[in-house]
C-alpha positions as CSV (number, residue, x, y, z in Angstrom):
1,X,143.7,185.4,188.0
2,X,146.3,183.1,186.8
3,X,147.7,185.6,184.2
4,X,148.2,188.1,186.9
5,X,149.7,184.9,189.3
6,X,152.0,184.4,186.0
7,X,153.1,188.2,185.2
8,X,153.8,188.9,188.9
9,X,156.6,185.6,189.1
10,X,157.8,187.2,185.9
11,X,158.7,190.5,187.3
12,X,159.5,188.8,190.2
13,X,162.5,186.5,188.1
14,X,163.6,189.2,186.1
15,X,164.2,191.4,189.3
16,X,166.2,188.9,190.6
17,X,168.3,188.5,187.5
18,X,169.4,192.0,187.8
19,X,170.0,192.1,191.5
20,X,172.1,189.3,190.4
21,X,173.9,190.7,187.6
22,X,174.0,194.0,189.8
23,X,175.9,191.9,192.6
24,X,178.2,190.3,190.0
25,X,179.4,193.3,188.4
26,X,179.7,195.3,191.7
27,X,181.8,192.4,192.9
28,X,184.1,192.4,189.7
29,X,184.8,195.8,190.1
30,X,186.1,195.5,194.0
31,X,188.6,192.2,193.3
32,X,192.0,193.5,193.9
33,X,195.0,192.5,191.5
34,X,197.2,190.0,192.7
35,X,200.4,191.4,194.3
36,X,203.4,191.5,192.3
37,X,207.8,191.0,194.0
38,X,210.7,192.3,192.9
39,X,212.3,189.4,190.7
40,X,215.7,188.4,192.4
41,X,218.1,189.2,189.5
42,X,222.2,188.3,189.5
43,X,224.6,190.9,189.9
44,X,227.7,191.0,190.1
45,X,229.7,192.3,193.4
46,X,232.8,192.8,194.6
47,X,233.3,191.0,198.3
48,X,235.5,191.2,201.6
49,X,234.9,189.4,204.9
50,X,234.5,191.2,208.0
51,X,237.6,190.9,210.0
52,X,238.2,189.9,213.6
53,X,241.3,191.5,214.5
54,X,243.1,192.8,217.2
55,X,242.7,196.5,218.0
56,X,243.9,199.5,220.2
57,X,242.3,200.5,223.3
58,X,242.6,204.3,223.7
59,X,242.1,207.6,225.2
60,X,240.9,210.7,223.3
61,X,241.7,213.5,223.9
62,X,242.0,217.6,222.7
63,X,245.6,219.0,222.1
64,X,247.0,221.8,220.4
65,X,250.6,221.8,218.2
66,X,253.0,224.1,219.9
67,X,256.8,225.1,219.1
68,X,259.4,222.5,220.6
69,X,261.0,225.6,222.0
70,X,260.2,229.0,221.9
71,X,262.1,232.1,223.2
72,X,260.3,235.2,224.7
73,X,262.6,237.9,223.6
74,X,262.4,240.5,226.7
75,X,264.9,243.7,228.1
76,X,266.6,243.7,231.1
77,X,265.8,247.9,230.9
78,X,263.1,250.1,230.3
79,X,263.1,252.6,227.1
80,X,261.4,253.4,223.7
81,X,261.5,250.8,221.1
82,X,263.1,252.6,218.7
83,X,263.9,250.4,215.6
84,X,262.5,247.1,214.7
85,X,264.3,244.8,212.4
86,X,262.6,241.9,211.5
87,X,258.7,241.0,210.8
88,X,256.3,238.4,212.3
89,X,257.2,234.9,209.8
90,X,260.9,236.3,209.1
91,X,263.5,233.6,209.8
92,X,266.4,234.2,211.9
93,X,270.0,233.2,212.7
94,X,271.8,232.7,216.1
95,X,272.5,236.6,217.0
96,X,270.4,238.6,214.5
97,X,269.5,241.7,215.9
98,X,265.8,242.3,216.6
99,X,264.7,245.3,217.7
100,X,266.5,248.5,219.2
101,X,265.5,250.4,222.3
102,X,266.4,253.7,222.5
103,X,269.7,254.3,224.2
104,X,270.5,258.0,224.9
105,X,270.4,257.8,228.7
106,X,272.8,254.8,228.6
107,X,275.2,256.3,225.9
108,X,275.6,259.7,228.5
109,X,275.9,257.4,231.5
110,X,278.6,255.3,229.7
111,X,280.2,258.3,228.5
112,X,280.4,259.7,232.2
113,X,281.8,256.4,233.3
114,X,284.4,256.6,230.7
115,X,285.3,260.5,232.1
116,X,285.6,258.4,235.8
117,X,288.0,256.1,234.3
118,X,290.4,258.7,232.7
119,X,290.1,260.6,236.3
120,X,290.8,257.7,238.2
121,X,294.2,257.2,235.6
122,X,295.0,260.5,236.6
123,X,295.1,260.0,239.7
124,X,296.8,256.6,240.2
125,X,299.3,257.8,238.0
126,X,300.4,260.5,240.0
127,X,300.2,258.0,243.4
128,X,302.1,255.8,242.0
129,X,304.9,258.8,241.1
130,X,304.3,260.4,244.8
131,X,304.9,257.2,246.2
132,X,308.1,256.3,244.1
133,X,309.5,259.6,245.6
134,X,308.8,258.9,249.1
135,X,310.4,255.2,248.9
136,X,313.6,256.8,247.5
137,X,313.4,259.6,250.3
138,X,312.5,256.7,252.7
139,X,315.7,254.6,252.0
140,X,317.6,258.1,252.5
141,X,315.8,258.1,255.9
142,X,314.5,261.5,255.2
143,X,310.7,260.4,255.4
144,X,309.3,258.4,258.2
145,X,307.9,254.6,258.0
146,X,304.5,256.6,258.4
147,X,304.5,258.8,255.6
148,X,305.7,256.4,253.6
149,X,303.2,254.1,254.1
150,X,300.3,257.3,254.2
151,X,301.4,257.2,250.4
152,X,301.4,253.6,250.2
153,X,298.1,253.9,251.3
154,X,296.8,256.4,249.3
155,X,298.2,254.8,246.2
156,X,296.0,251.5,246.7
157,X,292.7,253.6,246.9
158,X,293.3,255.3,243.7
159,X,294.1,252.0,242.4
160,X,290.6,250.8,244.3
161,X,289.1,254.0,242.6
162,X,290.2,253.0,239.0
163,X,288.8,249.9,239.5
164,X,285.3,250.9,240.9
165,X,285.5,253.3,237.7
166,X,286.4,251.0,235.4
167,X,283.8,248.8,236.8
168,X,280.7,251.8,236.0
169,X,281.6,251.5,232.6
170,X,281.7,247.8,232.1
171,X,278.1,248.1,233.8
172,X,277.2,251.1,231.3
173,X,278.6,248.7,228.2
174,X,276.3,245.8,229.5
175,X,272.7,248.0,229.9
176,X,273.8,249.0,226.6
177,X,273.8,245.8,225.3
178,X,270.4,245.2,226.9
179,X,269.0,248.0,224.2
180,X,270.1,245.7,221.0
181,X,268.2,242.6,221.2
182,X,269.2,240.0,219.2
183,X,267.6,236.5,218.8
184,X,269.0,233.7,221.1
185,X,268.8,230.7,218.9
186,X,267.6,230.6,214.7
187,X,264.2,230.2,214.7
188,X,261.1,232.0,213.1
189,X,259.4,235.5,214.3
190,X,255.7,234.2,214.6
191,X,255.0,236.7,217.3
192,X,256.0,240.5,218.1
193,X,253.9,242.5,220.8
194,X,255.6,246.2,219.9
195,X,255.7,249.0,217.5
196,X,258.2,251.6,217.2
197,X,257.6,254.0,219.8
198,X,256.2,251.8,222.1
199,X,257.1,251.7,226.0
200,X,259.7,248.5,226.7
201,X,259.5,247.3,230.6
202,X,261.7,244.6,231.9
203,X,260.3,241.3,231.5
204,X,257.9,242.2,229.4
205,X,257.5,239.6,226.3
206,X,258.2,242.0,222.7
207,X,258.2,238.8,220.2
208,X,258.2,235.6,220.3
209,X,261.0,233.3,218.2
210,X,260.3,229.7,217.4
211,X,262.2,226.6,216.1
212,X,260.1,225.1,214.0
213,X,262.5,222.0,212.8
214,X,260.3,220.1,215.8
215,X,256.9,220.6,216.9
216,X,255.6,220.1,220.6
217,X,252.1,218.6,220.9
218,X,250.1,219.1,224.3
219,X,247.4,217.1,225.1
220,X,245.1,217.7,228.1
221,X,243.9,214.4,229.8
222,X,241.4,214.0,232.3
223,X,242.5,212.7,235.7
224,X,240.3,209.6,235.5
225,X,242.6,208.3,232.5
226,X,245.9,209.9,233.3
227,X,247.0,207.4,235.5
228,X,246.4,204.4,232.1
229,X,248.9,206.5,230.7
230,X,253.3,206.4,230.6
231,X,255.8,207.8,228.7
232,X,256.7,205.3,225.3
233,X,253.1,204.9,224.9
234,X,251.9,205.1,221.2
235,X,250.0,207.5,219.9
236,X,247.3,208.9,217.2
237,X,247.9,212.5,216.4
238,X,245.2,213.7,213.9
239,X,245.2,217.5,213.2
240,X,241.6,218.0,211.6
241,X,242.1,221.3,209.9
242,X,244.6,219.5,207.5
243,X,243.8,216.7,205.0
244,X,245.8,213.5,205.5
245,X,247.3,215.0,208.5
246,X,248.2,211.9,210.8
247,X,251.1,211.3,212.9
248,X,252.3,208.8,215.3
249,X,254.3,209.6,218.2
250,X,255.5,208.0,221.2
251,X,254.1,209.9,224.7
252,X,257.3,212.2,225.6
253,X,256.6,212.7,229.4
254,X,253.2,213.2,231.6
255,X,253.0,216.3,233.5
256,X,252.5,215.0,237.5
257,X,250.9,217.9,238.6
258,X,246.9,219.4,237.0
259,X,246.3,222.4,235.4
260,X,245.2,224.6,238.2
261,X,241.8,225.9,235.9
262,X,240.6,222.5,233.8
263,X,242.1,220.0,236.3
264,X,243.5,218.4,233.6
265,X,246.9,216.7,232.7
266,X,249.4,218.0,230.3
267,X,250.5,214.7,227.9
268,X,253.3,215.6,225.7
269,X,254.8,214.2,222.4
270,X,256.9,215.7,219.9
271,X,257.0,215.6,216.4
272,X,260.7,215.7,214.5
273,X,260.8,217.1,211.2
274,X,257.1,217.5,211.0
275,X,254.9,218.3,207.7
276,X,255.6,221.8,207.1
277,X,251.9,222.7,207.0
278,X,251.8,223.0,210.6
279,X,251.6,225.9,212.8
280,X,251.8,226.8,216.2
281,X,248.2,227.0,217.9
282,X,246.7,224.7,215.7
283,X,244.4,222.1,217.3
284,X,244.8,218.1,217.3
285,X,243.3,215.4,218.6
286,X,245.3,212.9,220.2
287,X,244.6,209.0,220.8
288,X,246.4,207.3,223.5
289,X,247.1,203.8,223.3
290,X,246.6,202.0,226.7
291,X,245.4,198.3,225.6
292,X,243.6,196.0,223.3
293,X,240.6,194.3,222.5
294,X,239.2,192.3,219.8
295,X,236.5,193.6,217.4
296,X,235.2,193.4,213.9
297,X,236.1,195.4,210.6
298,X,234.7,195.9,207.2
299,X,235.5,198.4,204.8
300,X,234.4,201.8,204.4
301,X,233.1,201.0,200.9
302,X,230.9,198.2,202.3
303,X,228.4,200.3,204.3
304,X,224.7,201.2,202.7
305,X,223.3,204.3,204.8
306,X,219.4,204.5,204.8
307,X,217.9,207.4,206.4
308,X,219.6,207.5,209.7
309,X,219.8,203.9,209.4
310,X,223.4,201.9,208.6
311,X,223.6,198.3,206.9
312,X,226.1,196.3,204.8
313,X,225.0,193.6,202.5
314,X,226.0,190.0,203.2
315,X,226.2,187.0,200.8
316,X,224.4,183.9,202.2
317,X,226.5,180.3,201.4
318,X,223.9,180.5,198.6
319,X,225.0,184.0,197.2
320,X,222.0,185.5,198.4
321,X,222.4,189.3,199.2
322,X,221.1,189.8,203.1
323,X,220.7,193.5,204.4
324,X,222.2,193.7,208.2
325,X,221.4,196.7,209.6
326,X,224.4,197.6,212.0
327,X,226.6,200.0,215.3
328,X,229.4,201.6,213.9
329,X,232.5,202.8,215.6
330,X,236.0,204.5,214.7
331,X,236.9,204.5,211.1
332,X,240.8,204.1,210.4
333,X,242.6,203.6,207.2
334,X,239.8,202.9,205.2
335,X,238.0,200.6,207.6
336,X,235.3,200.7,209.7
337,X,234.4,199.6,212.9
338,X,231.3,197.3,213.7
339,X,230.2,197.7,217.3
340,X,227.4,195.4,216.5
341,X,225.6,193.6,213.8
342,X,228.4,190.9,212.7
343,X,230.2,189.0,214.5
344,X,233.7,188.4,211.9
345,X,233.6,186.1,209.5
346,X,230.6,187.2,207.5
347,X,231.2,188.0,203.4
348,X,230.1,191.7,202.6
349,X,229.2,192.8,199.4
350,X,231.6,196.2,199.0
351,X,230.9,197.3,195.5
352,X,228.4,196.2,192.7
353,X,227.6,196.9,189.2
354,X,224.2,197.6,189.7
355,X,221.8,198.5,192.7
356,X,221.9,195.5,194.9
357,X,218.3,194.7,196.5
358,X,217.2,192.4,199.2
359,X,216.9,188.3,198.0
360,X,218.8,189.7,194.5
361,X,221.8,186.7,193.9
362,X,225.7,188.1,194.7
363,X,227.7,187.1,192.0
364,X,231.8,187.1,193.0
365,X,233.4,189.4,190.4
366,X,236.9,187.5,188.8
């Protein structure tokens, strides 16, 4: 009976040994490394401090480049184009001819007022002799005071008939002149609306000539912000289809009255001597200067993008780098608007020599 007492509190120790030592390892295998950081390191950085300054308040809006002046080359009479002289890009000089419209109808017209003329010669010639006659016979008193002036009379309407003649072919040399079109002012052919062959009305636009020594720019402003504007105002002109193609321009005049279809005011500003790259028709957008306000700046090197998210890095008093996660505005020249985030004043880290983390010590490069 006792060995059997003794043998069962012997299995009954060894089981709990190995529950134990079952326990143990299970636990051993379930502890969980302790967590390892980043090690702030030194770099070195290159740093600016966000500026306070004082900035534009302005008014965006669409424009589109347009010549300074341009000349719609139209006849005065209808007719076949028949000739063109010059291609769309060809410059031009004061007087260069254009294009021709055929003139037959006009050459026989002028040609009939020129057989009026010679008639109407005639016949004043011999008035004038017919009446010399009767004066003489007159003074002899062999002709009345009314015959004599009957001739008198008749002379002055053949002399009125030369004239009205003479008149017909000044008008025919004139129409005639309306067939040769020749450009108004030296410019550039950018435009022409006709082949040869083609039917010419009056009025009708053929091509279009443009000085191009000065460029027109038109912007369209709403009518909530016309009023902020004057004429002398400065402003942005930014052509986006051109790299590094900025201008500033004072505001030329504002156009009182709203375009009749997008209620919209014409703004316009010219550009003398402009870069040669530009063409009629391109599109620009235009900033209007109407105030100021204060705001904050950094450079465009400085910001670190994130996914959709935007930061700069600051350096602490300490030197330790801080991410600030920040609004950004309008860039310009190289810097950046910060809508919010900083407030001015702030060092930010714009360049490093190696990836800068969060905690890691800024060192100022020399």
């Amino acid at each position: 009976m006792n060995n059997l007492r003794r043998n069962h509190a012997m299995k009954n120790a060894m089981l709990l040994a190995a529950t134990g030592l079952l326990i143990a390892g299970l636990t051993g295998c379930n502890d969980e490394k302790p967590a390892t950081h980043a090690v702030a390191k030194e770099v070195a950085c290159e740093t600016a401090t966000a500026e306070l300054a004082t900035l534009p308040v302005t008014v965006g809006a669409v424009a589109s480049v347009e010549p300074a002046v341009r000349a719609h080359v139209s006849t005065r009479m209808m007719g076949w184009v028949s000739r063109i002289h010059v291609r769309e890009g060809d410059a031009v000089r004061a007087g260069q001819a254009l294009l021709s419209i055929d003139d037959k109808d006009l050459r026989a017209r002028r040609e009939q007022a020129e057989a009026g003329v010679r008639e109407a010669e005639a016949v004043v010639a011999n008035a004038e002799a017919t009446a010399a006659r009767f004066r003489n016979l007159h003074e002899r008193k062999a002709v009345s005071k009314q015959q004599l002036d009957d001739v008198t009379t008749g002379l002055e309407r053949a002399r009125a008939g030369l004239a009205q003649a003479q008149a017909a072919r000044a008008e025919a040399g004139v129409h005639l002149g309306y067939l040769n079109l020749v450009a108004p002012a030296a410019g550039v052919v950018t435009r022409r609306m006709v082949e040869v062959g083609d039917m010419a009305s009056p009025g009708q636009p053929l091509m279009y000539v443009d000085q191009l020594d000065r460029l027109k720019v038109v912007a369209a402003v709403g009518e909530r912000d016309v009023s902020l504007i004057a004429a002398g105002d400065t402003a942005r002109i930014a052509v986006t289809s051109l790299d590094g193609a900025v201008f500033a321009a004072p505001v030329a005049r504002v156009i009182p009255s709203a375009n009749p279809g997008s209620r919209t005011y014409d703004v316009e500003l010219y550009l003398e001597h402009p870069d040669p790259r530009l063409r009629p028709g391109m599109f620009a957008r235009v900033d209007l200067t109407t105030g100021e306000r204060r705001g904050v700046l950094v450079p465009r090197s400085a910001l670190v993008v994130r996914g959709q998210l935007t930061g700069v890095f600051l350096a602490d008093d300490d030197g330790t780098a801080r991410l600030r996660w920040v609004r950004l505005g309008d860039e310009r020249d190289g810097m950046v608007e910060v809508l919010s985030g900083l407030s001015g004043g702030e060092t930010v880290v714009t360049g490093s020599a190696a990836p800068l983390n969060e905690g890691d010590r800024v060192v100022t490069r020399s």
